[in-house]
C-alpha positions as CSV (number, residue, x, y, z in Angstrom):
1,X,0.0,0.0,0.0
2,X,1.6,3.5,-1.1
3,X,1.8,5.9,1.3
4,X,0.4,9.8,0.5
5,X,3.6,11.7,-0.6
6,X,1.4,15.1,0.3
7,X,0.7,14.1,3.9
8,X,4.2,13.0,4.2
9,X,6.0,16.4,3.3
10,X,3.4,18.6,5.6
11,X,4.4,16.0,8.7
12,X,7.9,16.0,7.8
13,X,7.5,20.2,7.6
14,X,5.8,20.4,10.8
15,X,8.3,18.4,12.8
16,X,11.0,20.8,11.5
17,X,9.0,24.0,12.5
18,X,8.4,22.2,15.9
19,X,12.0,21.9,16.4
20,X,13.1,25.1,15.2
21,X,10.5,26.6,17.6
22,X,11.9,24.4,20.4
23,X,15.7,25.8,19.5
24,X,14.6,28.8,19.5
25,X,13.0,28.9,22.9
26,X,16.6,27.5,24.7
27,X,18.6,30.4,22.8
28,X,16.1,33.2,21.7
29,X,16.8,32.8,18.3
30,X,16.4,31.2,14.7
31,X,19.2,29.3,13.4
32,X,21.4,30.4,10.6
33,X,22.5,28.9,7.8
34,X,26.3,29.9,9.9
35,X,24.6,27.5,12.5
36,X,24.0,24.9,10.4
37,X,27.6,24.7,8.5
38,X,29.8,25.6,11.2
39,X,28.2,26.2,14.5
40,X,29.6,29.6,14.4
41,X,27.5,31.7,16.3
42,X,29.4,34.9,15.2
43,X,28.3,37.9,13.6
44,X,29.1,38.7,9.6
45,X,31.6,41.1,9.3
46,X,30.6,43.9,7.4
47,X,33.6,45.4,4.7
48,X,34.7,48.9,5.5
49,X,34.1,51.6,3.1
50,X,37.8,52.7,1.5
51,X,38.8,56.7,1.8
52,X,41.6,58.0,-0.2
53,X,43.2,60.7,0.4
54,X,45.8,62.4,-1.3
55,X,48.8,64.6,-0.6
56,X,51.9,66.4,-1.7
57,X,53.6,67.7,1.0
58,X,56.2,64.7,2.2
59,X,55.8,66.3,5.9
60,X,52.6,65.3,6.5
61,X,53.7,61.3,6.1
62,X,54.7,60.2,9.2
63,X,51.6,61.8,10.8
64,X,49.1,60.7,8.3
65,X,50.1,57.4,8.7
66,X,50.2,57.3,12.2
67,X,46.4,59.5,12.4
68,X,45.0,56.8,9.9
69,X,46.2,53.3,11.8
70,X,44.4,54.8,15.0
71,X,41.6,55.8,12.7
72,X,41.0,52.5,11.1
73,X,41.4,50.3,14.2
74,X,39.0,52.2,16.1
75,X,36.0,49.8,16.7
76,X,32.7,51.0,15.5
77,X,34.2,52.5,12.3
78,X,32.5,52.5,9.2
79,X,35.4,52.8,6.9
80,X,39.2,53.2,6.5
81,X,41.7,55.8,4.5
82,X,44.0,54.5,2.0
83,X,47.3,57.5,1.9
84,X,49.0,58.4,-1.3
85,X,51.6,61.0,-1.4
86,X,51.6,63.0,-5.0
87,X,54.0,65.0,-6.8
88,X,53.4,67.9,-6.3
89,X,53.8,69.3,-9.9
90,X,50.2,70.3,-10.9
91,X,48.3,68.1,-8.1
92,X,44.9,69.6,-9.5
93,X,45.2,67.9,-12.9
94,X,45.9,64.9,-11.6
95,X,42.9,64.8,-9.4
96,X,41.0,66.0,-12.4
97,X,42.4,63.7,-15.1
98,X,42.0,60.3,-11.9
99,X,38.8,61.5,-10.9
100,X,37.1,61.5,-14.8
101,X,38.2,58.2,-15.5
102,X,37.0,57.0,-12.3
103,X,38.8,54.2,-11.3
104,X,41.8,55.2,-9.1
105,X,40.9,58.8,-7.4
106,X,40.7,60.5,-4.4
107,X,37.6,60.9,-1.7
108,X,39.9,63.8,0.1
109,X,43.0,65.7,-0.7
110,X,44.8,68.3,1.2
111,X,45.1,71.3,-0.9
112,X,46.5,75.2,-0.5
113,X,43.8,77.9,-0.6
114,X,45.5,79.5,-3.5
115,X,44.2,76.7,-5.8
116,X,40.6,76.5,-4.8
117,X,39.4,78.5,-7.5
118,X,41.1,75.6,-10.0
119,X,39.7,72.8,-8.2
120,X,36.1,74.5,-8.1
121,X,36.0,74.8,-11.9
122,X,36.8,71.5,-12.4
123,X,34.3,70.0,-10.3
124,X,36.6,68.6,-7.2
125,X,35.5,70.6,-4.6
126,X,32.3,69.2,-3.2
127,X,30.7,72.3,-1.2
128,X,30.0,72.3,2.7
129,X,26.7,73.3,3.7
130,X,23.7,73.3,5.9
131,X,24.6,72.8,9.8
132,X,28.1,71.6,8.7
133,X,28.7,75.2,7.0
134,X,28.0,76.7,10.3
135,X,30.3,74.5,12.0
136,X,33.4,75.2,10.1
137,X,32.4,79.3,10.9
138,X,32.0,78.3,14.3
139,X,35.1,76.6,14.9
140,X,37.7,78.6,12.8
141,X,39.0,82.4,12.5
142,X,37.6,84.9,10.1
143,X,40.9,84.2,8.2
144,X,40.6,80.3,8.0
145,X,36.6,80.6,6.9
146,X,38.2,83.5,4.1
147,X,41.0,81.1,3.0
148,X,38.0,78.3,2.1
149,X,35.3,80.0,0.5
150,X,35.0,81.0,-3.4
151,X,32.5,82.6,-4.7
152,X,30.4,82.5,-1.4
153,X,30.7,78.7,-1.5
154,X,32.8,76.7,1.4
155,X,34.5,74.7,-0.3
156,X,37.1,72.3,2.5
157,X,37.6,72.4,6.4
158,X,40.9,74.3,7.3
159,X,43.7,72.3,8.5
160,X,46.5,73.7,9.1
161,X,48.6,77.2,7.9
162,X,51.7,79.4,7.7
163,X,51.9,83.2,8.4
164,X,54.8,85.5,9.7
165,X,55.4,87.2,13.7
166,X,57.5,89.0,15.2
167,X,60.1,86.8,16.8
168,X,62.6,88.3,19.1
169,X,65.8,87.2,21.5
170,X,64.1,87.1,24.4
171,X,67.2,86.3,26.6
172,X,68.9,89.9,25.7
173,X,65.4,91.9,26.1
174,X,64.7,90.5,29.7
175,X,68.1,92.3,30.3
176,X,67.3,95.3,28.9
177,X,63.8,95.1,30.8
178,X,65.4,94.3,34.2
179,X,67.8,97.4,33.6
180,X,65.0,99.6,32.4
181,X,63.4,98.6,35.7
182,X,66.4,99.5,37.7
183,X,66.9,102.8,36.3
184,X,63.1,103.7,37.3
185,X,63.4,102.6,40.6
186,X,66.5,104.3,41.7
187,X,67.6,107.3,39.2
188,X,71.2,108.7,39.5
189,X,69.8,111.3,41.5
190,X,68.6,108.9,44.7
191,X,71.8,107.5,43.9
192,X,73.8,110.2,44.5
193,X,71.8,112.2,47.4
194,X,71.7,108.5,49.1
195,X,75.4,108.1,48.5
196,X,76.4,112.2,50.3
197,X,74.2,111.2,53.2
198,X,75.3,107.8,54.4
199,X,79.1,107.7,52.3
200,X,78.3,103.9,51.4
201,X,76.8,102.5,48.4
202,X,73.1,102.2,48.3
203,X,71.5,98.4,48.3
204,X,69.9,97.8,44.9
205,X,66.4,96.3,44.8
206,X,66.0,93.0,44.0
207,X,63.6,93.0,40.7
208,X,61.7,89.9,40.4
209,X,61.3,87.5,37.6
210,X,57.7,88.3,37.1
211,X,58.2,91.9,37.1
212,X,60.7,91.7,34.4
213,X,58.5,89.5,32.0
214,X,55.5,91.8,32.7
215,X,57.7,95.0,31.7
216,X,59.0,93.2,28.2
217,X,55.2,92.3,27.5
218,X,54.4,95.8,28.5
219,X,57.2,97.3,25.8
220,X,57.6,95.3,22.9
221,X,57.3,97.4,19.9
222,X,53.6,97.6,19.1
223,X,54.7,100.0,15.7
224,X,57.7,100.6,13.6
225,X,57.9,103.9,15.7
226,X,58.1,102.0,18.4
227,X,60.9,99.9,17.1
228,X,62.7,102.7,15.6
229,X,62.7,104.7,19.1
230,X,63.7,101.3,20.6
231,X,66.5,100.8,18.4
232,X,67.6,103.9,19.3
233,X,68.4,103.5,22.8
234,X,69.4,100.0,22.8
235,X,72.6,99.3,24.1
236,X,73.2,96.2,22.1
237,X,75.7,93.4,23.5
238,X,78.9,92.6,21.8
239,X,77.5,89.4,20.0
240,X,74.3,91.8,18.7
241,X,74.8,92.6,14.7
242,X,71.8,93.8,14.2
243,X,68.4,95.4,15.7
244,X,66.0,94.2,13.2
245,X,66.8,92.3,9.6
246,X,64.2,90.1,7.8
247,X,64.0,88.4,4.7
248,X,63.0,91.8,2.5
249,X,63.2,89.6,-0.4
250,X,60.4,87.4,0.1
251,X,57.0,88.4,-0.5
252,X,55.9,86.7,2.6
253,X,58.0,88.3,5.4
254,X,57.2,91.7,4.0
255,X,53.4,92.0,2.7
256,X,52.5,92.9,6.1
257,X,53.3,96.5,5.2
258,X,50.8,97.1,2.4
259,X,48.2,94.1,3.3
260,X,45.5,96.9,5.5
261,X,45.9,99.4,2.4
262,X,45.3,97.1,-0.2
263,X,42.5,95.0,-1.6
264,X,43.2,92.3,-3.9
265,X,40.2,90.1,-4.9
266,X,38.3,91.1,-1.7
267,X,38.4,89.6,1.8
268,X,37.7,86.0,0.1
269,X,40.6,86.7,-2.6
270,X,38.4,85.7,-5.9
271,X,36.6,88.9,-7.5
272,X,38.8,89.9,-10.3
273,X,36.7,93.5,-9.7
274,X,38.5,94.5,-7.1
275,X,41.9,95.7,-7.6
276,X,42.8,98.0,-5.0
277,X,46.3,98.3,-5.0
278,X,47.6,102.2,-5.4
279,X,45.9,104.7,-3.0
280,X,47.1,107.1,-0.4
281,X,47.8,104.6,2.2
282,X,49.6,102.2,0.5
283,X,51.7,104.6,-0.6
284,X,52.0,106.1,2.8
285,X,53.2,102.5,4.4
286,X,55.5,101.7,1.5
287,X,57.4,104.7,1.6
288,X,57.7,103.8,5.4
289,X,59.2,100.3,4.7
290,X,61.6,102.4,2.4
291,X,62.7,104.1,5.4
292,X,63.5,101.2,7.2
293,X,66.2,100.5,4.6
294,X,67.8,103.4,5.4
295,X,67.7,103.3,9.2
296,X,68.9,99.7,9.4
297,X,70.8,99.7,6.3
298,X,71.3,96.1,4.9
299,X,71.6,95.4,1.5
300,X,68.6,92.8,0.0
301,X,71.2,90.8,-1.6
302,X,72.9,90.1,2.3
303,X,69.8,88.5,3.5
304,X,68.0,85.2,2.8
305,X,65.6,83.6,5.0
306,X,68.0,80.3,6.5
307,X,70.9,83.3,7.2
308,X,68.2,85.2,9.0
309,X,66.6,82.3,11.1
310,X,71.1,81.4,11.8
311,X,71.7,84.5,13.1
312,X,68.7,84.9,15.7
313,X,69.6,81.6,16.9
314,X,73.1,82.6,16.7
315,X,72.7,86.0,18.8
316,X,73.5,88.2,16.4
317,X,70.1,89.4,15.7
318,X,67.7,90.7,18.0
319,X,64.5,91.4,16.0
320,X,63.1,89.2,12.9
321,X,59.9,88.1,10.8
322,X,59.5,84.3,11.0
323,X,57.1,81.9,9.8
324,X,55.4,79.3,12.5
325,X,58.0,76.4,11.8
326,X,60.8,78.8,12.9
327,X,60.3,77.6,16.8
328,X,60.0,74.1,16.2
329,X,63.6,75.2,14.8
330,X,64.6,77.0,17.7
331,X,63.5,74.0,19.6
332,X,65.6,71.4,17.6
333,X,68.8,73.3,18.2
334,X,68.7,74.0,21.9
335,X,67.9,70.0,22.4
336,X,71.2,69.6,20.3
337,X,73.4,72.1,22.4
338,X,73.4,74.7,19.8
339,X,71.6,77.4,21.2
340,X,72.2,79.2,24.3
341,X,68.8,82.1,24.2
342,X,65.7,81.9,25.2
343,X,63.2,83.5,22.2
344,X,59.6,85.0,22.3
345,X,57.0,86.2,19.6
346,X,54.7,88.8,19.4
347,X,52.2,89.5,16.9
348,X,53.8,91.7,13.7
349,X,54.3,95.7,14.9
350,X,51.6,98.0,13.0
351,X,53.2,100.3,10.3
352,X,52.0,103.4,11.9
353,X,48.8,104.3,14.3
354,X,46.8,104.5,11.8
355,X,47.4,101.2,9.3
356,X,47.6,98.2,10.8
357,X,49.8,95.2,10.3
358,X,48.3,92.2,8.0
359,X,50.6,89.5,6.3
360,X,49.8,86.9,4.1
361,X,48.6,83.8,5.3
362,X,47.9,80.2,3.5
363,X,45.7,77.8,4.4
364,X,45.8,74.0,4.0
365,X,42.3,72.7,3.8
366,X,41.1,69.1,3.3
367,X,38.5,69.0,0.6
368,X,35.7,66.3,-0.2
369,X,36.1,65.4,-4.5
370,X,33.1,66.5,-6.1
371,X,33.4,63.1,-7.7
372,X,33.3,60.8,-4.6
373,X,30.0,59.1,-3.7
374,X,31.8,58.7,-0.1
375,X,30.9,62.2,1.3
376,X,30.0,60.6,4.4
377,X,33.0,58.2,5.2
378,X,35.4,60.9,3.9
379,X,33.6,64.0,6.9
380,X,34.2,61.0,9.3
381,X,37.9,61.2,9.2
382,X,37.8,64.8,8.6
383,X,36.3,65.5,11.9
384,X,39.0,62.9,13.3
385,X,41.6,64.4,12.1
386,X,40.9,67.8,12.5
387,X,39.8,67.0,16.4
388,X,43.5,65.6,17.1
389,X,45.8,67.5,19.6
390,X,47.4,70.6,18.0
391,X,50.6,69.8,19.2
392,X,50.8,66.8,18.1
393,X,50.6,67.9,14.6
394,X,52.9,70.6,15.0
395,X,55.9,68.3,16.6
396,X,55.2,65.8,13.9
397,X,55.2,68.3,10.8
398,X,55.4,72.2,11.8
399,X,52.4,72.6,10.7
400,X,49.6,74.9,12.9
401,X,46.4,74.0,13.6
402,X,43.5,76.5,12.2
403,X,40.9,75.6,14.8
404,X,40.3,78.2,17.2
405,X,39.8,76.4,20.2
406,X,42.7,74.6,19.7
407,X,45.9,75.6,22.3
408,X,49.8,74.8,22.0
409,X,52.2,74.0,24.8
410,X,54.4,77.3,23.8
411,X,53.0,80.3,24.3
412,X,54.8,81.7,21.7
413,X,52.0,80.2,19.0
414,X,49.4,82.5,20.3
415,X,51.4,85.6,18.6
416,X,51.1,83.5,15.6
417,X,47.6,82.9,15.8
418,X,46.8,86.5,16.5
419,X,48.4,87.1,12.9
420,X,46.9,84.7,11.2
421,X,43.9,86.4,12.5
422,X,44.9,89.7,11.5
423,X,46.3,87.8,7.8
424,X,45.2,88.2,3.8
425,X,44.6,84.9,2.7
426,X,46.5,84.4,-0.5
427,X,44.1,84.7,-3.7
428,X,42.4,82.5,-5.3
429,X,41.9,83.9,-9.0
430,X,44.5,82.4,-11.7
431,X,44.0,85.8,-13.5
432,X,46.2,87.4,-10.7
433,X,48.4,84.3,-10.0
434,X,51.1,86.6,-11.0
435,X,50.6,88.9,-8.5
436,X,52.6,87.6,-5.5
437,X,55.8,87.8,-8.0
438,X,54.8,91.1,-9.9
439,X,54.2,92.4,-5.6
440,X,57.4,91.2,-4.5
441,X,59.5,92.9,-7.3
442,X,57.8,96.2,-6.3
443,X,58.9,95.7,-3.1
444,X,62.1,94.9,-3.8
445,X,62.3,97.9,-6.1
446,X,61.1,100.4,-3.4
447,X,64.0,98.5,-0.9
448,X,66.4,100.2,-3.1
449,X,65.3,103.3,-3.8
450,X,62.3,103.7,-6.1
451,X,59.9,106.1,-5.6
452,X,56.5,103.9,-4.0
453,X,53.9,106.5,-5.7
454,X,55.5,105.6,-9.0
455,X,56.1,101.5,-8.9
456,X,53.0,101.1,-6.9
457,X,51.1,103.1,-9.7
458,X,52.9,100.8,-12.4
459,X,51.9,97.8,-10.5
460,X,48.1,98.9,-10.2
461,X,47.8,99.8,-13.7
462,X,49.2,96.7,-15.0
463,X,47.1,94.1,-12.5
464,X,43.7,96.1,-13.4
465,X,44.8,95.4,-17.1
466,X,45.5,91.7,-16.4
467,X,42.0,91.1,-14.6
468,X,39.7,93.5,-16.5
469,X,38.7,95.7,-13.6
470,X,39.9,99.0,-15.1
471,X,41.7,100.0,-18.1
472,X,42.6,103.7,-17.2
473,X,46.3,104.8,-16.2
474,X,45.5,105.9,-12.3
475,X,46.1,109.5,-11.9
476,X,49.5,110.4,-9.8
477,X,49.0,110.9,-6.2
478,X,50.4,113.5,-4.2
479,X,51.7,112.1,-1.1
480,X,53.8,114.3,1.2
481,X,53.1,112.6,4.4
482,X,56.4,110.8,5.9
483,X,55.6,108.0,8.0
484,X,58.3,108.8,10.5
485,X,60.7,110.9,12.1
486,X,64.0,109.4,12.6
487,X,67.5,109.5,12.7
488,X,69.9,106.3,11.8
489,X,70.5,103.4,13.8
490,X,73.6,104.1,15.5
């Protein structure tokens, strides 16, 4: 007799959901198919999402790689970065030229404000927005926010940047401050009257550290005046070659004088309308920085920055203009024995009263390809990255973290930070991508002697030509005002 084959696979199907209900009651669960190959009771291990990220600056390698193995072992993590160093060559194109065939391209890449307008045209800028626009102004100076935006669009997070102080021997002014102190508290004259009543030497008062240090922060020069008047009654040591010297060469350690009298691109550095360049002020503080030259009197051709940043650590030099890197210098060599001076920084003395003090700056963002579908995973290890200790990043590379919040063992950063506040972001606009070299030959012209009203008129008429914002010659100022009153640096 045959059995039914229909009532034998519904008995057959109900013992298995029997037993499956009975397994399930002992572990509160169904069985998996991993239960039923392996016993393996272990969760599936979902694949990370990969994050490239691109870079050219051979600094940044150490620390990258170290940021990005505690990044992709932290639990929890939805993804990991992949590093590539580039060449740096023209780093845009190659993003551009990876990114449209797709295949091998970058989710980030770190990238220098001055090429943001580039990378926005090409579509490799992905804009930041909403609540996480807000957050970037939140978090970061005026400058930094300036750096990344074109066009009114925020285009990367500030990382890092560069930007010139003051930077001074602070072991030779903490002299000088103690024997200014001195001098107020007993003049000559007590000296003398207490010297006829008693016929012995009057005791000296003990001046105290603190009181020192809060009479240098009192009296560094706040304004070339100040410096001038300064270097006037200085009674240098025998190892002293020089009051003040910078790099007058360099664009970078010497923009400051024209940077609150000019306007090139606006605050954001990419409208080719604005062109402000030769006016009464700038004019004014150039022929100021011409005086210089003749109160300190070096010769442009003596200086370089290296031979600057050798003789301040030497003590032959007691004032300069450094960039941020120059104290993790400083650093290196007294851990090695070779420097025997303490130093300090201050933020960049104004020109006069009246115009302020403003260097360049550049910024180092990190930027999201317009290209990558991983928007997500790529802000994930920006805000890691961003959010790790500034001095860490700073002993690693010498590079200075944007954020505002963040702080710095040395105190000596802040005077940094206070100028990058105060800084011009480098432009954007690859119409004037000239002008940093066409600026620093005008400098360099009025450093020897050329009139400013005439080269700064030259240079205005020829960068409102090169962007379109005005044809016209500029009429010739008059400009009789002299910036200072001085003698020579004896």
């Amino acid at each position: 007799m045959k059995r039914p084959v229909g009532l034998f696979i519904w008995v057959s199907l109900a013992v298995i959901c029997i037993s499956a209900l009975l397994y399930a009651g002992k572990t509160g669960r169904l069985p998996s198919y991993r239960d039923s190959v392996s016993g393996n009771s272990a969760p599936r291990v979902v694949p990370k999402e990969t994050v490239k990220l691109w870079y050219t600056d051979s600094d940044l390698t150490n620390y990258l790689e170290s940021a990005s193995v505690k990044f992709n072992s932290e639990s929890g993590r939805q993804e990991r970065v992949e590093l590539r160093l580039c060449e740096e060559g023209d780093f845009v194109k190659a993003i551009y030229d990876a990114s449209v065939k797709g295949e091998d391209f970058p989710d980030i890449y770190v990238l220098s404000n001055d090429s943001f307008e580039k990378a926005y045209l090409s579509g490799l800028a992905r804009e930041i927005t909403g609540d996480d626009a807000v957050a970037v102004m939140d978090a970061y100076p005026g400058s930094a926010v300036n750096a990344v935006t074109y066009k009114g669009h925020i285009l990367g997070c500030p990382w890092y940047y560069d930007t010139a102080a003051l930077i001074y021997n602070k072991t030779f002014l903490l002299d000088w401050a103690e024997d200014k102190l001195l001098m107020e508290t007993v003049t000559e004259g007590d000296l003398n009257e207490a010297q006829t009543e008693t016929s012995e030497v009057t005791e000296i008062p003990e001046i105290s550290p603190e009181d020192t240090e809060a009479y240098l922060a009192e009296h560094i020069p706040h304004n070339m005046e100040d410096l001038l008047f300064f270097s006037n009654d200085y009674n240098a040591p025998d190892t002293l070659d020089s009051v003040f010297k910078w790099d007058v060469n360099d664009v970078f350690f010497t923009y400051f004088f024209a940077g609150d009298s000019m306007n090139v691109g606006s605050e954001t550095g990419d409208d080719p309308s604005v062109m402000d360049i030769y006016n009464e002020k700038s004019v004014l503080a150039l022929k100021g920085f011409q005086m210089l030259n003749q109160f300190f009197s070096f010769d442009s051709r003596d200086v370089n920055y290296d031979q600057v940043v050798s003789d301040l650590i030497d003590g032959k030099l007691l004032f300069t203009v450094c960039t941020t890197d120059v104290l993790r210098t400083i650093r290196e060599k007294k851990k090695a024995g070779e420097c025997a001076y303490e130093f300090g920084a201050a933020p960049l003395p104004d020109i006069t009263a009246e115009i302020k003090a403003r260097p360049l700056s550049v910024t180092d963002a990190l930027v999201i390809n317009g290209y990558s579908e991983k928007a997500s995973n790529a802000r994930a290890f920006i805000e890691f990255i961003t959010g790790l200790p500034a001095d860490e990043l700073y002993e690693a590379t010498g590079k200075t973290s944007a954020l505002t919040s963040c702080t710095f063992s040395d105190p000596s950063m802040e005077a940094f930070r206070t100028s990058y506040e105060n800084s011009v972001p480098v432009t954007k606009m690859t119409r004037t991508g000239n002008f940093r070299i066409r600026m620093e030959a005008a400098l360099m012209r009025i450093w020897d002697g050329e009139d400013p009203n005439l080269v700064l008129r030259e240079l205005s008429y020829d960068m409102n030509r090169q962007t379109g914002a005005s044809l016209e010659e500029p009429e010739l100022l008059d400009v009789r005002e002299v910036p200072y009153e001085m003698g020579t640096e004896e």
